[in-house]
Residue frames relative to the residue before (quaternion, step in Angstrom):
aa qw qx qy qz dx dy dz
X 1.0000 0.0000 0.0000 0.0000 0.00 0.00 0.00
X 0.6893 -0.5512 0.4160 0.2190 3.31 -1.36 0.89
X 0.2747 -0.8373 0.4582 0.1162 3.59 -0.34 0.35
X 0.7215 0.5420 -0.0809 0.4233 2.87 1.01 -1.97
X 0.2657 -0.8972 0.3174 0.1538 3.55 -0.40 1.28
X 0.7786 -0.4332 0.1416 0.4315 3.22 -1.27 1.08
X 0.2015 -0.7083 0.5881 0.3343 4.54 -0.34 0.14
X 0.5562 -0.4772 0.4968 0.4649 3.42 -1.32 1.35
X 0.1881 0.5907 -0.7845 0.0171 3.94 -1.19 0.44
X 0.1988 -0.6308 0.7310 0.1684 3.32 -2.05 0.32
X 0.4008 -0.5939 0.6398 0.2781 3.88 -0.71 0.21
X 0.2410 0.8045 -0.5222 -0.1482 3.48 -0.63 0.72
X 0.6013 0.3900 -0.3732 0.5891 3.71 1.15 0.81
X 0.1181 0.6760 -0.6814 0.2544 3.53 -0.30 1.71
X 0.0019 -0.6805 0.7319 -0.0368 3.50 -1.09 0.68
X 0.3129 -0.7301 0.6027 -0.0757 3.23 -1.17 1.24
X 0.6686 -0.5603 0.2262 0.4334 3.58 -1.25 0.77
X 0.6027 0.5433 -0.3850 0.4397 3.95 1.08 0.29
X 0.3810 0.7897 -0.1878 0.4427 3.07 1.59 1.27
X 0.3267 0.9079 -0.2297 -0.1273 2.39 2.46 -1.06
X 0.7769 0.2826 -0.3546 0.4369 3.03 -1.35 1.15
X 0.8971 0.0785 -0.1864 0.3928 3.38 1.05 -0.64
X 0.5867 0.3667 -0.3901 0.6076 3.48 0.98 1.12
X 0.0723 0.7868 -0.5827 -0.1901 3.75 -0.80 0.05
X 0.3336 0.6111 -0.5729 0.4324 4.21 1.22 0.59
X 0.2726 -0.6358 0.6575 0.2986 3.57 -1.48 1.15
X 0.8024 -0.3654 0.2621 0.3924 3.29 -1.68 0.63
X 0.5792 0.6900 -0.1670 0.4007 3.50 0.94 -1.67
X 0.8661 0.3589 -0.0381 0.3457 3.22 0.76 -1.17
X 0.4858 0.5765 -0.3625 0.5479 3.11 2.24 -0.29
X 0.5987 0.6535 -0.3011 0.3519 3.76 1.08 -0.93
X 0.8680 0.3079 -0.1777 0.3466 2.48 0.81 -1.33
X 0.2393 0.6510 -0.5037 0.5150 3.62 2.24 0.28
X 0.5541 0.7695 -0.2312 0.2177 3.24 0.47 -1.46
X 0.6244 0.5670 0.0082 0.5372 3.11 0.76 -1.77
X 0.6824 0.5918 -0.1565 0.3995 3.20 0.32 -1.71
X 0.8434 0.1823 -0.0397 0.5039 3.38 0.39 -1.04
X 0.5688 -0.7519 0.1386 0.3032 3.19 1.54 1.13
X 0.0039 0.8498 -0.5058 0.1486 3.85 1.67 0.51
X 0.4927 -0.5732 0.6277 0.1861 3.47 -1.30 0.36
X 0.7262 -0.2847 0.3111 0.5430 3.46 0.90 -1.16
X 0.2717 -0.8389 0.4712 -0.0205 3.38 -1.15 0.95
X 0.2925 -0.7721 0.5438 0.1503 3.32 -0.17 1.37
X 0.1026 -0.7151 0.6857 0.0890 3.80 -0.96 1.03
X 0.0943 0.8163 -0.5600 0.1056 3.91 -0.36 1.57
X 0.1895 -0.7039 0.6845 0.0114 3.62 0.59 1.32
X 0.5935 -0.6305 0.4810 0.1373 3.46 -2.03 0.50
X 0.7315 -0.2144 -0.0355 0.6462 3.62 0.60 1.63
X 0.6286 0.6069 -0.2634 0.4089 3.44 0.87 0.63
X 0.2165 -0.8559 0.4604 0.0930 3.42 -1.02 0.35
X 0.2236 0.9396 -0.2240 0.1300 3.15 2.10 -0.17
X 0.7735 0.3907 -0.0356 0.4977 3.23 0.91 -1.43
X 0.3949 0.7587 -0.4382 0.2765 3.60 1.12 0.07
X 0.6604 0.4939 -0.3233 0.4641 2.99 0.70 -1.73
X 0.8501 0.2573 -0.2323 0.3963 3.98 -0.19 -0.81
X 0.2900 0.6806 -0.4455 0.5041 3.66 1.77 0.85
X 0.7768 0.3547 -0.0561 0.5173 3.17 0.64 -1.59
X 0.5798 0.3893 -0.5046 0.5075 3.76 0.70 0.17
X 0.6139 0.5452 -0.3483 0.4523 3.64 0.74 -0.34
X 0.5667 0.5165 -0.2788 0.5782 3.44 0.68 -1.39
X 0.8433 0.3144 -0.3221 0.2937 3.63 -0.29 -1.03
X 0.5590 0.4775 -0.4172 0.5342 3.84 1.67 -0.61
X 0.8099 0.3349 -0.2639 0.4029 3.93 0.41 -0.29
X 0.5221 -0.7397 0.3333 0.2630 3.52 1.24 0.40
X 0.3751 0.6962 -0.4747 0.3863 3.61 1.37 0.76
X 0.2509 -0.7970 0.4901 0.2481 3.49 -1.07 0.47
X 0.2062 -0.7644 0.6014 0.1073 3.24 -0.57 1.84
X 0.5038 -0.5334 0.6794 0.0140 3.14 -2.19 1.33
X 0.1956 0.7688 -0.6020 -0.0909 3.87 -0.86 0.38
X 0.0141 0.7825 -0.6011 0.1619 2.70 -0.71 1.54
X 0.4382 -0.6543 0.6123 0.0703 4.18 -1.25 -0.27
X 0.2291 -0.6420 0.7146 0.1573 3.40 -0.90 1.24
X 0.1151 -0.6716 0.7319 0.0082 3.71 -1.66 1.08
X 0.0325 -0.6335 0.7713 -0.0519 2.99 -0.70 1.33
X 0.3135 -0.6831 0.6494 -0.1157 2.90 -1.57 1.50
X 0.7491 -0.6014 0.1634 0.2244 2.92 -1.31 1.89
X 0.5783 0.6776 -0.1571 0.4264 3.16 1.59 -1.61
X 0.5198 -0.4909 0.4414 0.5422 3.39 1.13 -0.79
X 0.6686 0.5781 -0.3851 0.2655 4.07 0.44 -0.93
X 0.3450 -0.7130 0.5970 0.1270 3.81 -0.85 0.54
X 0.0725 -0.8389 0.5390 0.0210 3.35 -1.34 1.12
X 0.1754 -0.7472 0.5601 0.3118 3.83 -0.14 0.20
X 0.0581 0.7496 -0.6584 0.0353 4.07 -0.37 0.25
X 0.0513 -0.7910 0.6088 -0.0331 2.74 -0.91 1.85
X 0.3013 -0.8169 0.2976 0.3916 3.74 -0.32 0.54
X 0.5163 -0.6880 0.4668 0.2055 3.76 -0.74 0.37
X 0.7384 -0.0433 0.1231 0.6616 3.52 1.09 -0.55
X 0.8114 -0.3010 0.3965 0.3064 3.04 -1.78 0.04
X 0.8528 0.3083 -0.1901 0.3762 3.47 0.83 -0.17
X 0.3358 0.7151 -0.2638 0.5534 2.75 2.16 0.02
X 0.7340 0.3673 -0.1541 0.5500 3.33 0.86 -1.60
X 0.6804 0.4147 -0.4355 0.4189 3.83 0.91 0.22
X 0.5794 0.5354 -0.3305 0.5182 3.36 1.20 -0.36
X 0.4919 0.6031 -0.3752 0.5036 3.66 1.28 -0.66
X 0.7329 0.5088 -0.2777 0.3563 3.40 0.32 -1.67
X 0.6622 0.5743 -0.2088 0.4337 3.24 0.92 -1.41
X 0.6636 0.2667 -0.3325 0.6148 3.94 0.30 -1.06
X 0.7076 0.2237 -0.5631 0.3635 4.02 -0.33 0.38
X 0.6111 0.5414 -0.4172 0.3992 3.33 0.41 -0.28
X 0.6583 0.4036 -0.3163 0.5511 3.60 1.19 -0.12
X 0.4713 0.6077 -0.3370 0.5430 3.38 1.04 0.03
X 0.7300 0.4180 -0.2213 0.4933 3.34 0.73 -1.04
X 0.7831 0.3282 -0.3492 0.3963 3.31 0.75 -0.48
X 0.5641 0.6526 -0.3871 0.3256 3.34 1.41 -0.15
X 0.6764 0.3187 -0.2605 0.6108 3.77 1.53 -0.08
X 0.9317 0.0489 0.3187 0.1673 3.16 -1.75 -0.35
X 0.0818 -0.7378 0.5796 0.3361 3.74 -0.19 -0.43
X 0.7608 0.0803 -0.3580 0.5353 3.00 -1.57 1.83
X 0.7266 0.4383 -0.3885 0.3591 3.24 0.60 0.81
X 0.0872 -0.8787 0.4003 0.2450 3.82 -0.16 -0.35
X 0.1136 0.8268 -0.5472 -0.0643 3.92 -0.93 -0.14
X 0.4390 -0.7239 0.5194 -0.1158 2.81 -0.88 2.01
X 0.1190 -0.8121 0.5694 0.0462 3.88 -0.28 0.76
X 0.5482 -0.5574 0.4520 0.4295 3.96 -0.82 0.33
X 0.5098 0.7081 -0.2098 0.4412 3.74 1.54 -0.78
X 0.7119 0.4421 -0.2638 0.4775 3.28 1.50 -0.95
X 0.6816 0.4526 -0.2091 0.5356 3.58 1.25 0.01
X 0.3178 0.7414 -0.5711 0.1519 3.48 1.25 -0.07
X 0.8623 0.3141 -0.2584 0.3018 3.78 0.70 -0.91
X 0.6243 -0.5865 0.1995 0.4759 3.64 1.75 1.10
X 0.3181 -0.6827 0.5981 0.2739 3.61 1.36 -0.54
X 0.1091 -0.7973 0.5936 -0.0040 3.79 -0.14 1.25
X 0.6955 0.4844 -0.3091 0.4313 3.16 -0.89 1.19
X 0.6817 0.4377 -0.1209 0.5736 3.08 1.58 -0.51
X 0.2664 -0.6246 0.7263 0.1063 3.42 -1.35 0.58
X 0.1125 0.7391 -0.6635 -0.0305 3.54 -1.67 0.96
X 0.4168 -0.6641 0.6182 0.0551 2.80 -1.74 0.68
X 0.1169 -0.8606 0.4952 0.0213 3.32 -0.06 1.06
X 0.3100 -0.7780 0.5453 0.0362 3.98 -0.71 1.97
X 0.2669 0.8397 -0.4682 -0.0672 3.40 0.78 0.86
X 0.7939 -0.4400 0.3051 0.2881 3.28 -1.92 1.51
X 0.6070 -0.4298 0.5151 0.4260 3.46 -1.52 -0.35
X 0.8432 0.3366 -0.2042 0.3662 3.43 1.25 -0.89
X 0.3288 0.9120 -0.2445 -0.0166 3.08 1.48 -0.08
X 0.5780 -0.6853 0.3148 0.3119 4.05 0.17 0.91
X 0.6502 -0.6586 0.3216 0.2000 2.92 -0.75 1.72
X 0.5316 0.5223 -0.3695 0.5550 4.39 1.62 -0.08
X 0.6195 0.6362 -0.4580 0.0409 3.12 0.15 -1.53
X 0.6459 0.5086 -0.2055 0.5309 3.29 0.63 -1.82
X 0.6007 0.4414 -0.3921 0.5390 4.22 0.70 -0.11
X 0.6759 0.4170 -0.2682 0.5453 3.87 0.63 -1.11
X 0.7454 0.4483 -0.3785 0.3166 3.34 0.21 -0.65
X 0.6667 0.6308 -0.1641 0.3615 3.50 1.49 -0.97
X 0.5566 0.6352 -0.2414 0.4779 2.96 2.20 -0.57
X 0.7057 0.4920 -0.1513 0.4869 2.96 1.55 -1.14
X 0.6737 0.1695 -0.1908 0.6935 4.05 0.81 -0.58
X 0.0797 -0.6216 0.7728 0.1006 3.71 -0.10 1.13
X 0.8904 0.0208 0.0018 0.4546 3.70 -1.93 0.71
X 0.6414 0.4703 -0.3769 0.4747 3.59 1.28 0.84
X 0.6742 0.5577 -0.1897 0.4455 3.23 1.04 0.41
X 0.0033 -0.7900 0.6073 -0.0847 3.06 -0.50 1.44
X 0.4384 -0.6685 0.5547 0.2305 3.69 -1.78 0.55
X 0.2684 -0.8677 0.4104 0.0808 3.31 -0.29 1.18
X 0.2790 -0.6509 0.6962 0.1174 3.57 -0.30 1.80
X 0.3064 0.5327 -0.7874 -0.0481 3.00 -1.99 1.13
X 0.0490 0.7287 -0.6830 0.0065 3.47 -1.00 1.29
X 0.3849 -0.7894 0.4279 -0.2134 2.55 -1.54 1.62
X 0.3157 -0.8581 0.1619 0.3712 2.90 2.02 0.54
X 0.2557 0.8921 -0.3106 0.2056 3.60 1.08 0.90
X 0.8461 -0.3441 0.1950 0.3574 2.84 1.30 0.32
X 0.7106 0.2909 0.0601 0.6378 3.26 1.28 -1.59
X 0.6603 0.6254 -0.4071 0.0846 4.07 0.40 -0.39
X 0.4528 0.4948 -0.5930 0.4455 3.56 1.08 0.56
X 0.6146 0.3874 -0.5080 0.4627 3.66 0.37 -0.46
X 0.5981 0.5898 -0.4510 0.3017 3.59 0.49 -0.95
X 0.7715 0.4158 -0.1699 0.4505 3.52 0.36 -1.97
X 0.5251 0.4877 -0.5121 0.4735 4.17 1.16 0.08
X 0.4000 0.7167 -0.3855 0.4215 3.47 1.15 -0.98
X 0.9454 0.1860 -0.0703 0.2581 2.95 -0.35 -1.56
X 0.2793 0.5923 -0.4410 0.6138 3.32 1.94 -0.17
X 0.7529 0.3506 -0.4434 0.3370 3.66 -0.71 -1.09
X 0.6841 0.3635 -0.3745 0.5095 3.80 0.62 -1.22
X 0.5726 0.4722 -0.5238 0.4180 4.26 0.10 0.04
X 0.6744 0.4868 -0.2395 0.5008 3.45 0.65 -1.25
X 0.5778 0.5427 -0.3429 0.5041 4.12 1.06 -0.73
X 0.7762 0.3688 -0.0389 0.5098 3.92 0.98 -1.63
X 0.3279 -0.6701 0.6078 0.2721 3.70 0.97 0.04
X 0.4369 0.6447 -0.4520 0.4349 3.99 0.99 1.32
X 0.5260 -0.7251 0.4363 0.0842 3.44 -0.66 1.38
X 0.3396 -0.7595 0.5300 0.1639 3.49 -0.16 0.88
X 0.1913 0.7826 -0.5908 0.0448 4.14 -0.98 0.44
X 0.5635 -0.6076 0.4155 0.3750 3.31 -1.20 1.42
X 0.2535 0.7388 -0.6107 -0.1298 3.39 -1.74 0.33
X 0.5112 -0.6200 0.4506 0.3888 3.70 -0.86 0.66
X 0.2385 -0.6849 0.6790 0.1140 3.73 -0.27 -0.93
X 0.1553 0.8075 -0.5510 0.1420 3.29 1.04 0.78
């Protein structure tokens, strides 16, 4: 048996079957995985959405887990954002830029412009999932915008490629004066 105890961790990129297509765990059931494996706390960040919160947090609150609500933003450009909210205004400013998203496409669909963040969205913390290709500003624009809110979000995924991946992403923290922090991408 294992000795070696469990490291405070939180999950802070979970997407849940209101992800469609890319998650298929109901909210309920990540928490309570969550729990299980003794998490600090569990960020639920469906994809421009907020769906799954409400029955996150009835779970979270019968098993005593602290639940995060936050939102993957993918951005038009191609960049990805995790935006968790910090307070009460965080989560209204949250609500608001997806809900403009939503109307800015299609139904069931959503589009997010760099324009839609010009003012960082106070209240929020991000984590930025940057691409293989990601443009040589971002990590500058973004830093302007979540001053001392911004983290780079490590997700490695044994695939093959993540020492090249996690030098990558060291080099662009070390490039942006931008803290690096573990996440799963569940």
């Amino acid at each position: 048996m294992n000795s070696t105890p469990v490291p405070d961790y939180a999950e802070l990129h979970c997407r849940s079957n209101f992800s469609f297509l890319r998650a298929a765990s109901h909210p309920e059931e990540l928490v309570e995985r969550a729990r299980e494996l003794g998490y600090r706390a569990l960020a639920l960040t469906d994809v421009c959405s907020l769906a799954g919160v409400v029955r996150a947090h009835g779970r979270a609150r019968a098993c005593g887990l602290q639940l995060i609500i936050g939102s993957e933003v993918p951005l038009a450009d191609g960049q990805r954002l995790v935006l968790l909210a910090a307070d009460a205004a965080g989560y209204a400013g949250l609500s608001t830029l997806i809900t403009r998203g939503r109307r800015a496409a299609v139904k069931g669909e959503y589009r997010l412009d760099r324009a839609d963040l010009a003012g960082g969205l106070p209240g929020c913390l991000a984590l930025w999932l940057p691409g293989e290709q990601s443009e040589a500003d971002t990590g500058r624009w973004l830093a302007e915008r979540f001053p001392d809110r911004l983290w780079i979000g490590v997700e490695l995924h044994r695939s093959g490629g993540d020492r090249e991946r996690l030098a990558r992403l060291r080099a662009l923290g070390a490039a942006y004066g931008l803290p690096l922090v573990a996440a799963g991408g569940v």
